[in-house]
VOVEX-109721 format. One record per residue: x, y, z of N, C-alpha, C in turn; residue in one letter. Coordinates in pm, whole numbers, padded with zeros to 5 digits, always signed. Example, Ala and Ser with C-alpha at 12.3 -4.5 7.8 and 13.67 -1.06 7.14 Angstrom:
+01319-00569+00780+01230-00450+00780+01320-00330+00780a/+01285-00225+00708+01367-00106+00714+01290+00003+00787s/
This chain:
+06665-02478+10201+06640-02357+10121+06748-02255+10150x/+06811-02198+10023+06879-02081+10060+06846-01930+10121x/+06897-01886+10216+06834-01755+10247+06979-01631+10261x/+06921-01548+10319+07023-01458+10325+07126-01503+10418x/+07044-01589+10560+07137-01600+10660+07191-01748+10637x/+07229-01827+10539+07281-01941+10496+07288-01947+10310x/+07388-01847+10299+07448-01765+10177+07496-01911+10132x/+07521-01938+09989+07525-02073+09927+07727-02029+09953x/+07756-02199+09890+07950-02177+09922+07949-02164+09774x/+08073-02106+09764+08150-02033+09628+08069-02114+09545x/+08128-02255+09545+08109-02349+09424+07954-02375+09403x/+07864-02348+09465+07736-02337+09451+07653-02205+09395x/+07729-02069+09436+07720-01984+09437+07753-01961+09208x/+07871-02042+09207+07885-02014+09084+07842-02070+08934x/+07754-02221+09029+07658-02266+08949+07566-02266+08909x/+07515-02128+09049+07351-02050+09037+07383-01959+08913x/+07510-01852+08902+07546-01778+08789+07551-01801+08644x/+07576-01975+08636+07607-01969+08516+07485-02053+08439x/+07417-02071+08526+07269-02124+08484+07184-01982+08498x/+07239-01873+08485+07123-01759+08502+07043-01707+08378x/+07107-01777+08293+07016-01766+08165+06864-01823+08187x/+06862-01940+08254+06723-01992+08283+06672-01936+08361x/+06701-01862+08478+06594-01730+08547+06567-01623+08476x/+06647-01593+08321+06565-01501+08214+06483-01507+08089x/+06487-01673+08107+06412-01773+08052+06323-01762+08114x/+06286-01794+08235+06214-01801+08291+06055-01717+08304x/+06204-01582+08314+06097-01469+08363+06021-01406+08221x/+06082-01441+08072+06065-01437+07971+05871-01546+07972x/+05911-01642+07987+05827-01738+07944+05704-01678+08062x/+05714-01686+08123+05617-01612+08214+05507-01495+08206x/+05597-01403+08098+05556-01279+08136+05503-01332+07970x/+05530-01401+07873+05441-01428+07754+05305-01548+07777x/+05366-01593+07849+05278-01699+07918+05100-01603+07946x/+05163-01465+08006+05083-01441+08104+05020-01488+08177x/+05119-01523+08292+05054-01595+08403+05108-01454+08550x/+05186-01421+08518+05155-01286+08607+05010-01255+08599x/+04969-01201+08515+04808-01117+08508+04705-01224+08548x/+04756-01368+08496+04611-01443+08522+04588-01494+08663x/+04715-01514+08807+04718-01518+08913+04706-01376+08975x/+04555-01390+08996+04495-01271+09106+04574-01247+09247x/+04464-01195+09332+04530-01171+09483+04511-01305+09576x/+04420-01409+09535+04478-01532+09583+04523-01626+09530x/+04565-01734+09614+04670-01837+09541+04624-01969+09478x/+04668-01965+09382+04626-02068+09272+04702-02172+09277x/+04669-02304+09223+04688-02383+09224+04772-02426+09044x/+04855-02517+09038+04958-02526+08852+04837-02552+08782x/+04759-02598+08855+04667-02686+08745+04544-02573+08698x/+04485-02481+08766+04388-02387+08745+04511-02232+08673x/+04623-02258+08679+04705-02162+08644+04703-02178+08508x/+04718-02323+08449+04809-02384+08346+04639-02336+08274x/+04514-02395+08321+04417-02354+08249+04360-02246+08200x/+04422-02143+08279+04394-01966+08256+04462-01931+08159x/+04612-02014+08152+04685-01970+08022+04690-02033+07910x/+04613-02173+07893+04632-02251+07821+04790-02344+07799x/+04788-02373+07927+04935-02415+07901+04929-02576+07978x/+05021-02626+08013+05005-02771+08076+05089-02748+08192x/+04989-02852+08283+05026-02828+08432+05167-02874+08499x/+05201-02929+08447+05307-03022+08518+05428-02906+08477x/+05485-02898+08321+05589-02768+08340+05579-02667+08353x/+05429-02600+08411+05425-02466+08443+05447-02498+08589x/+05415-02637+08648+05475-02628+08769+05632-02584+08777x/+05669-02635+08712+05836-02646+08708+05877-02482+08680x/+05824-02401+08572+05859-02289+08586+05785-02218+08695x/+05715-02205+08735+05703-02144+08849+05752-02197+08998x/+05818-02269+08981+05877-02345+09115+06063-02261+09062x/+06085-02297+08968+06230-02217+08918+06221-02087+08969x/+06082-01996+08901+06088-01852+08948+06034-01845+09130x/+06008-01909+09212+06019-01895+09327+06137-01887+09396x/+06254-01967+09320+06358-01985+09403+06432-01783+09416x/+06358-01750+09315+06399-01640+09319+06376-01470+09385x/+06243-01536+09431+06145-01446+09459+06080-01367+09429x/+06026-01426+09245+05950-01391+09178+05820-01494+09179x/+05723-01468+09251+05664-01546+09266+05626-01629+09440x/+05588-01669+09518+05574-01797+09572+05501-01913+09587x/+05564-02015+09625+05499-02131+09640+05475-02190+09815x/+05353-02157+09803+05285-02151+09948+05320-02384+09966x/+05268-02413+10148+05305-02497+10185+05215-02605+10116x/+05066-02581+10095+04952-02626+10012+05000-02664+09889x/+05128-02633+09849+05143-02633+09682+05080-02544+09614x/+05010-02423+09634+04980-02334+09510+05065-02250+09506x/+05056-02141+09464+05126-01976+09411+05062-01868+09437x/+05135-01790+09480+05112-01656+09512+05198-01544+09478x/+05151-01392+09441+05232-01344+09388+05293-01276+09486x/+05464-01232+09467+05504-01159+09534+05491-01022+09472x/+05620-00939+09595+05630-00827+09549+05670-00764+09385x/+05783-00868+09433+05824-00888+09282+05786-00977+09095x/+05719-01024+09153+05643-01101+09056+05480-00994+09005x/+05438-00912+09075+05342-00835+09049+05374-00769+08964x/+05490-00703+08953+05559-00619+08850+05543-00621+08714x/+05548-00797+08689+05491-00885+08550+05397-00824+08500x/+05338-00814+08578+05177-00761+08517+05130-00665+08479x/+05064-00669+08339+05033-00522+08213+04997-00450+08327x/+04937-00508+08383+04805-00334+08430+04905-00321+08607x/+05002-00350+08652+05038-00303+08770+05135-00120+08708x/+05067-00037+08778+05132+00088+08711+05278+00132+08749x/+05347+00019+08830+05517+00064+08818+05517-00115+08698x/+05509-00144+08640+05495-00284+08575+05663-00257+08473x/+05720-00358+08524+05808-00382+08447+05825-00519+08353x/+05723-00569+08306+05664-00687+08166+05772-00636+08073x/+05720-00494+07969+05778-00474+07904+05952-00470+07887x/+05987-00425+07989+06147-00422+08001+06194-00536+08009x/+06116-00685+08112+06178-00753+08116+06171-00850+07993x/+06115-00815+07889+06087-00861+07757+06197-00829+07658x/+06213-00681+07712+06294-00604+07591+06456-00675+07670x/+06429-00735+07737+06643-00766+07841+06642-00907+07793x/+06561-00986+07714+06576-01123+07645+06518-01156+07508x/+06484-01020+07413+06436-01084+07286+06526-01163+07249x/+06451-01216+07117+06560-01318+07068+06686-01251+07014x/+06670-01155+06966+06864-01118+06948+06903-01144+07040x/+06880-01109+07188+06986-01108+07270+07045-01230+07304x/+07005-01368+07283+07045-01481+07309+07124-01485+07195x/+07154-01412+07069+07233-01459+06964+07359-01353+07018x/+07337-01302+07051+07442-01143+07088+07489-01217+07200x/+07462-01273+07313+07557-01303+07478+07653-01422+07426x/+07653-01479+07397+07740-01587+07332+07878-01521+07288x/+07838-01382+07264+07941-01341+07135+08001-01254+07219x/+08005-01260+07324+08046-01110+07449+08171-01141+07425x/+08270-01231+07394+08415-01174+07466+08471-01102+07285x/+08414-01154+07273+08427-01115+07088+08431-00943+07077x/+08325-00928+07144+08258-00766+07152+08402-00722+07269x/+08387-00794+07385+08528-00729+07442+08648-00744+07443x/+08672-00844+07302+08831-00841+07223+08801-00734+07152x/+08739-00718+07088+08727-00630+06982+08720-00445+07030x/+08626-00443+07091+08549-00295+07136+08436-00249+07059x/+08378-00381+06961+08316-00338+06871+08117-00407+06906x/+08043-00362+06857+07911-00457+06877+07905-00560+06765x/+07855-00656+06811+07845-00810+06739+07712-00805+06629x/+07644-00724+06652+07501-00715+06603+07524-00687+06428x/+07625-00642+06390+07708-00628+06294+07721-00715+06168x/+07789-00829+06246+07832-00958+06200+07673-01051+06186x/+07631-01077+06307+07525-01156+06297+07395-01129+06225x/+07372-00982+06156+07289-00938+06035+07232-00878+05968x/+07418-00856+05916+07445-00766+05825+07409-00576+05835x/+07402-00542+05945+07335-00398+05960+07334-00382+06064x/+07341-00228+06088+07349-00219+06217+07187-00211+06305x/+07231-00187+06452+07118-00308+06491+06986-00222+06504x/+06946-00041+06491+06836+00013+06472+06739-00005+06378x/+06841-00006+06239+06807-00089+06089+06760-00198+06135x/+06874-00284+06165+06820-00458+06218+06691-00459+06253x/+06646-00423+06410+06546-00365+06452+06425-00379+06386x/+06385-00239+06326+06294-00187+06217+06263-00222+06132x/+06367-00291+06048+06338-00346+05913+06360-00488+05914x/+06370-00608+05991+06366-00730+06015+06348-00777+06147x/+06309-00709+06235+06265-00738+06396+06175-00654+06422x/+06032-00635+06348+05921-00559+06400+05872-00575+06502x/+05882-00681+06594+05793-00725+06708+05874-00659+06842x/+06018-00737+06850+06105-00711+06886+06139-00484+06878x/+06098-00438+06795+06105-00327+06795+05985-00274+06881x/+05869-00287+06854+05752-00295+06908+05819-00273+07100x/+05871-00419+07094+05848-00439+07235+05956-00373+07308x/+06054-00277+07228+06138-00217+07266+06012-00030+07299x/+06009-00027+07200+05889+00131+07214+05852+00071+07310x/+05790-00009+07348+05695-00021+07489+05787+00004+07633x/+05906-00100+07614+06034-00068+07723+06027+00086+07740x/+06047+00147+07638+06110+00269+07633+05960+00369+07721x/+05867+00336+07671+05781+00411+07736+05730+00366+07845x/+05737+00263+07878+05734+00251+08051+05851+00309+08111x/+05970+00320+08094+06042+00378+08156+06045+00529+08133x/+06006+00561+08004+05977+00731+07992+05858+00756+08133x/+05759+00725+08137+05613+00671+08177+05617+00732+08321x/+05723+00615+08367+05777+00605+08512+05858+00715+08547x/+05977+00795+08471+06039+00868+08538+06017+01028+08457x/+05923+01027+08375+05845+01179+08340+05851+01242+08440x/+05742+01234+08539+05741+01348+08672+05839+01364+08726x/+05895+01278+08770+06023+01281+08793+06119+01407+08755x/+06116+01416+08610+06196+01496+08500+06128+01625+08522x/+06038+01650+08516+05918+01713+08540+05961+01828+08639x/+05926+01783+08770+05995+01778+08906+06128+01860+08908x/+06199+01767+08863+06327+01814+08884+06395+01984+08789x/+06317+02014+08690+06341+02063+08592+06230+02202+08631x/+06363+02315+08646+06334+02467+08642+06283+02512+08487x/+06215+02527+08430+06204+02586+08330+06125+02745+08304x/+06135+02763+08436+06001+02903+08451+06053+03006+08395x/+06207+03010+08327+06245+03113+08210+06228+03128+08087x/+06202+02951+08065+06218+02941+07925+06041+02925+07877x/+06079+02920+07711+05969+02988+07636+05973+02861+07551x/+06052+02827+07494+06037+02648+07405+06161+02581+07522x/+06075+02446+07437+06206+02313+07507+06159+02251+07399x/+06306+02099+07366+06255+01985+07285+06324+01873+07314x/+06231+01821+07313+06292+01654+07414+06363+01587+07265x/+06465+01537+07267+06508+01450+07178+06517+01347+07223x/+06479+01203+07135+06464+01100+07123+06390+01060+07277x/+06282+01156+07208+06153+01174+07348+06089+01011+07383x/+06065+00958+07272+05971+00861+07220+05844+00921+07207x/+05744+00853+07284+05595+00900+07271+05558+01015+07271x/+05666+01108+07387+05659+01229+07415+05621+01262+07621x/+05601+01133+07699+05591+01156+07807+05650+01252+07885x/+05769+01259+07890+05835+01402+07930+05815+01553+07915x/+05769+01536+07743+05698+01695+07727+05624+01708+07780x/+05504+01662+07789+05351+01653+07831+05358+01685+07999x/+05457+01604+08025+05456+01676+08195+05516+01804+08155x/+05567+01836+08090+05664+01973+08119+05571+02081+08056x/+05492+02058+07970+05368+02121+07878+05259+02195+08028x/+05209+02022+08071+05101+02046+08211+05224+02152+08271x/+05290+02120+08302+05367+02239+08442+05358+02364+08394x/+05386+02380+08245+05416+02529+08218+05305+02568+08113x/+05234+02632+08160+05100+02644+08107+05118+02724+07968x/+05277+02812+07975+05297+02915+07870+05412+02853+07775x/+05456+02751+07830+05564+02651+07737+05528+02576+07614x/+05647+02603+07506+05580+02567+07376+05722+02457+07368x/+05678+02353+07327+05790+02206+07315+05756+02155+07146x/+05883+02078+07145+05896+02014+07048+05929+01863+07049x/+05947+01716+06968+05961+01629+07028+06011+01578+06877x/+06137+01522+06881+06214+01475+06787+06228+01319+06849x/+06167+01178+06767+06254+01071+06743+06224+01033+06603x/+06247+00887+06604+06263+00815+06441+06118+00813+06410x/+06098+00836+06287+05950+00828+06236+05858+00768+06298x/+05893+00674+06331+05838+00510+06358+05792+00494+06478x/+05882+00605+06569+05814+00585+06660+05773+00713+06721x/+05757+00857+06659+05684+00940+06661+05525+00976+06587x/+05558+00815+06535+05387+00815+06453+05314+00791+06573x/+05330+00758+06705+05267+00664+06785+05275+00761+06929x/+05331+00919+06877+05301+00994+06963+05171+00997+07048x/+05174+01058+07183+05049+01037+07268+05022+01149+07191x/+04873+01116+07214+04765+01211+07121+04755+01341+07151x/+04791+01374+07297+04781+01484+07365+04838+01565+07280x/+04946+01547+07210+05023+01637+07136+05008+01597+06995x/+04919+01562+06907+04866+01542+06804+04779+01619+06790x/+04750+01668+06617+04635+01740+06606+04509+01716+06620x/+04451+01807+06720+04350+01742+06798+04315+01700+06956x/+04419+01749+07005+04483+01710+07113+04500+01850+07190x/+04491+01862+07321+04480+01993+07404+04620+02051+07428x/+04693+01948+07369+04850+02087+07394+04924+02073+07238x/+04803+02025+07130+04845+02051+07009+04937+02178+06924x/+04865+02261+07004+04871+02390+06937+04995+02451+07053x/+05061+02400+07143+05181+02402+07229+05305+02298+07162x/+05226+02215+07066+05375+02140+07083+05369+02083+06928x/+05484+02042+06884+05540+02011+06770+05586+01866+06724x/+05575+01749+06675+05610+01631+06689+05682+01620+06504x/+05812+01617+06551+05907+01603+06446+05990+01443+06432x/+05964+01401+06324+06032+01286+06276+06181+01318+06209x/+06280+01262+06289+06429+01252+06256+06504+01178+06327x/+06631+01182+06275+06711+01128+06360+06833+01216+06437x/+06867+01211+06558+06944+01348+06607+07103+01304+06590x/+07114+01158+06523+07276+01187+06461+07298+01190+06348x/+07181+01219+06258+07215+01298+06134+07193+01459+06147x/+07082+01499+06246+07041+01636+06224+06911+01661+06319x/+06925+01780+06422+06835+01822+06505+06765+01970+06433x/+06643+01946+06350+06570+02068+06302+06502+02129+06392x/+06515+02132+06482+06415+02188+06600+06499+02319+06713x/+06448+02449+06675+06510+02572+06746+06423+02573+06866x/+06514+02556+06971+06461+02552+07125+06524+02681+07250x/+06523+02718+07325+06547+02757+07422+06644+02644+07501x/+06553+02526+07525+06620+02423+07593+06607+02307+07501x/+06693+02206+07567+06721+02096+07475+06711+01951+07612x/+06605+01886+07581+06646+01764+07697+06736+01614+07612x/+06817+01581+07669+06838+01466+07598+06839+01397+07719x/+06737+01242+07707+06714+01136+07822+06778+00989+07785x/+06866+00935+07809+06911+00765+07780+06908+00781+07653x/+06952+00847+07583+07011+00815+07464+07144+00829+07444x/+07237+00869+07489+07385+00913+07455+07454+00761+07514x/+07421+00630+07472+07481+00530+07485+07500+00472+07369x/+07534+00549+07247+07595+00476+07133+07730+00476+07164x/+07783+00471+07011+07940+00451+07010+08003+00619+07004x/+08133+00627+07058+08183+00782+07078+08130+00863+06926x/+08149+00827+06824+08089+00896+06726+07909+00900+06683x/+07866+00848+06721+07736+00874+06708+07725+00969+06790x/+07800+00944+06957+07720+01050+07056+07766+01186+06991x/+07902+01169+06978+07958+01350+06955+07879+01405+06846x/+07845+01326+06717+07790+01340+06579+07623+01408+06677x/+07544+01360+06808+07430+01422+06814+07457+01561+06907x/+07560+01543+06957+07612+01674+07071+07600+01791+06959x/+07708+01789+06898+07709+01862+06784+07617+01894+06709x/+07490+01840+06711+07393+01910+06619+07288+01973+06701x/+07299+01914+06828+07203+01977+06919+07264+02146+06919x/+07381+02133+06932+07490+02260+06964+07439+02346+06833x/+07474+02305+06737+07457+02381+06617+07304+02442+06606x/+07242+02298+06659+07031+02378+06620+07033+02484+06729x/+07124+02469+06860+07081+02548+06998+07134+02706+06971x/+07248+02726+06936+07334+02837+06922+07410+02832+07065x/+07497+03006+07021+07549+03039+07206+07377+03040+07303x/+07395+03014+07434+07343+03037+07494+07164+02933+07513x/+07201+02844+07447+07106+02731+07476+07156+02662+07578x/+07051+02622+07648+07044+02528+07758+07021+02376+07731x/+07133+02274+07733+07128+02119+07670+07171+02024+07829x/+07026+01990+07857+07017+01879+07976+06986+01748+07943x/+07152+01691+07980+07142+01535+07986+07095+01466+08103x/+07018+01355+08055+06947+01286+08142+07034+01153+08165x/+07112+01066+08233+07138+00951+08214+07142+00849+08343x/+07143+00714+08315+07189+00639+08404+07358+00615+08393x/+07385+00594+08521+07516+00601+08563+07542+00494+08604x/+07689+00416+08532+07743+00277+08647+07816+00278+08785x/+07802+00453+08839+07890+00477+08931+07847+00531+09035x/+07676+00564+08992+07604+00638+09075+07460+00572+09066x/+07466+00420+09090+07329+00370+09069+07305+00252+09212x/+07172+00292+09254+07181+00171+09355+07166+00045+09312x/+07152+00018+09191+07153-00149+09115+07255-00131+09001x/+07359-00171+09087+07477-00206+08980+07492-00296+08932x/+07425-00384+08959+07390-00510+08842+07337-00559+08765x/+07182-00451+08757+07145-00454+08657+07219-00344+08580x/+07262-00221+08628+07297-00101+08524+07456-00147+08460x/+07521-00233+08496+07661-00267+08414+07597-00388+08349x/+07463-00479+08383+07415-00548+08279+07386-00517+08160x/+07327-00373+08200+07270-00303+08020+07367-00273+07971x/+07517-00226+08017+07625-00185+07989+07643-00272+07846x/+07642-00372+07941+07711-00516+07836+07624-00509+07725x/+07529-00497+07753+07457-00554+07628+07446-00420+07533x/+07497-00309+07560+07505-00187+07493+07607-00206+07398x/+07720-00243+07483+07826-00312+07384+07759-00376+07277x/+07711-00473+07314+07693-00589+07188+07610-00538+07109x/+07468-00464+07130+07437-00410+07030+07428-00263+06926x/+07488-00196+07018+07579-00053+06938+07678-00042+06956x/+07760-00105+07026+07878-00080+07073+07915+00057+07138x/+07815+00063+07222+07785+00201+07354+07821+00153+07443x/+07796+00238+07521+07794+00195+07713+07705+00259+07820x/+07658+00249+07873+07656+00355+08021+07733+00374+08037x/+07735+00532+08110+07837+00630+08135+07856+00593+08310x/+07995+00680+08337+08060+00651+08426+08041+00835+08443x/+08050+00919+08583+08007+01040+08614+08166+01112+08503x/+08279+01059+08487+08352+01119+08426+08350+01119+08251x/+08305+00969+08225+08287+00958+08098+08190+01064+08029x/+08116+01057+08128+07984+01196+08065+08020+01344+08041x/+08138+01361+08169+08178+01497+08164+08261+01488+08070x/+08343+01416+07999+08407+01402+07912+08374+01420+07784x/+08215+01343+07724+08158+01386+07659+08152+01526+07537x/+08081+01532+07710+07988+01665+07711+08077+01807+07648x/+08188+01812+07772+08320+01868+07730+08413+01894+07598x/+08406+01781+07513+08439+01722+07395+08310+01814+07307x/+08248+01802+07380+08146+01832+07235+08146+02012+07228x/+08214+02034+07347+08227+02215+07339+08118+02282+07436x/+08025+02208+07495+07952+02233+07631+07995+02282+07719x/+07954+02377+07810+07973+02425+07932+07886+02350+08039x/+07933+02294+08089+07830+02220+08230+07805+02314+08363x/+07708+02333+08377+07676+02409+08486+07658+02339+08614x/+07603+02259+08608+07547+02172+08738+07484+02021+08694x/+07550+01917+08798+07539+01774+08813+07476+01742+08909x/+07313+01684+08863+07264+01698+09030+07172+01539+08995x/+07134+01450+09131+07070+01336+09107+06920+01402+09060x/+06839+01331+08958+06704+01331+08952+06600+01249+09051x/+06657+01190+09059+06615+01044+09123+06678+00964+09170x/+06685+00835+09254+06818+00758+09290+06887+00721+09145x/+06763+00671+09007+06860+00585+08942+06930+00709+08813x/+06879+00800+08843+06888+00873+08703+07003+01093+08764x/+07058+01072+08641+07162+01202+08685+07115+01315+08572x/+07093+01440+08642+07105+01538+08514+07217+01613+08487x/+07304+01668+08390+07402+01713+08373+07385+01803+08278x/+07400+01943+08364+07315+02058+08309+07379+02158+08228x/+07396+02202+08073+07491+02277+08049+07415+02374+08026x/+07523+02447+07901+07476+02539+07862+07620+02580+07711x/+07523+02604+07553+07635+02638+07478+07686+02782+07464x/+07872+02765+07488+07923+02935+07477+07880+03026+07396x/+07869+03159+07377+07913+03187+07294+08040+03215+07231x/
């Protein structure tokens, strides 16, 4: 067995890499399988596993013997399974649960999109293009409903997870409105709503997925009459007059989309609005392998990137921003705090 202290040799090392599609296969088939959720806190056996999910025993042995090698999962000396640390994660109802994300890092586009990577980095362009016909939000929405679906869900477990966070980190005891752009559900307001008992917010994304706002901020809802839920898009046009402006993981399109939303935030804000970017960084992250993973695949399907701590200031700069202060939120996440001149 491989461990830390008997590290595999190069040539082994580079055959684990290029078969790594099948550990996202893997963790794919698994997490639809649901066999995360159906292995409790003790250890099961392939055959009482395979029956919880309706599946057959012999290759659920095999995938769960694949995802052990990884340490998703183990396989005790008895031959059953047990979950690890990491394999718990799978599961809907664990409340740091990363199911959804690891769903949204292998729909089926993305197996049509990795093939096409050097294409995307001859070019500088995203592949999502070519392979149909539109670009890939359209794509998305209007011929990948499920796949969109399971992206809103990504998006709000990770809103979900690093809200308080945002929350937390974020002085607002001057201001009188804020509006989260391309909020999603709205998790971020809602903490920032609870904190500031006298704060009135607004929450701008695509129709589609501001129909599915948390209710809290729906009519009917106890910070209804605090907050505003606007359907748009912020690189055609930000209708929403704020005090402050949050923007979270969205500024990974292509240089013209981002400047096209800088610019309108600027224009809805006037002199003297406050516009805080939220982002992950490839230069300031303790998992640089997953965060230059999303990189890649940003490429391929907008032809974006994660930012680099200069690329952002660059941005930002570009767009006619004053930056006040660059400070961590969290290990994985940076805020970059301006403010527009007059």
């Amino acid at each position: 067995m491989t461990t830390a202290q008997t590290a595999p040799p190069p040539s082994m090392r580079l055959r684990e890499l290029a078969f790594a599609a099948a550990c996202a296969a893997a963790l794919r088939a698994a997490a639809r399988l649901g066999v995360p959720d159906a292995l409790g806190d003790r250890p099961m056996t392939a055959e009482d596993l395979a029956a919880a999910v309706k599946a057959e025993a012999r290759p659920l042995r095999r995938l769960l013997r694949t995802l052990s090698c990884y340490g998703v999962f183990a396989e005790l000396p008895d031959g059953t399974f047990a979950h690890t640390d990491v394999s718990r994660l799978l599961r809907e109802d664990d409340p740091n649960s990363l199911r959804a994300i690891s769903l949204w890092c292998t729909e089926p586009w993305t197996w049509d999109a990795w093939p096409r990577l050097d294409e995307a980095v001859r070019t500088g362009r995203n592949v999502v293009e070519d392979l149909y016909g539109k670009e890939f939000f359209p794509y998305l929405n209007e011929d990948a409903p499920e796949s969109a679906d399971v992206f809103n869900r990504a998006m709000t477990t990770s809103s979900v997870q690093s809200a308080r966070d945002v929350a937390d980190f974020l002085d607002l005891s001057g201001s009188a409105s804020v509006a989260d752009l391309g909020g999603g559900q709205g998790h971020v307001l809602v903490s920032l709503l609870d904190k500031y008992p006298s704060l009135h917010g607004s929450l701008l994304d695509l129709p589609r997925v501001v129909e599915n706002a948390l209710p809290r901020l729906r009519p009917g809802g106890d910070l209804a009459e605090r907050a505003r839920v606007v359907p748009g898009d912020v690189r055609v046009a930000v209708p929403v007059a704020a005090e402050v402006y949050i923007i979270k993981n969205i500024l990974e399109w292509d240089d013209d989309s981002t400047a096209r939303t800088l610019g309108n935030v600027r224009a809805a804000g006037g002199p003297g609005a406050r516009v805080v970017v939220i982002e992950n960084l490839v230069d300031e992250s303790p998992s640089m392998r997953f965060s230059t993973a999303m990189d890649l695949l940003l490429l391929l399907n907008v032809g974006g990137a994660k930012h680099t701590t200069d690329s952002m200031v660059g941005r930002l700069t570009q767009a006619g921003l004053v930056i006040d202060d660059i400070r961590p939120v969290n290990p994985y996440l940076h805020a970059f705090d301006c403010h527009v001149p007059a």
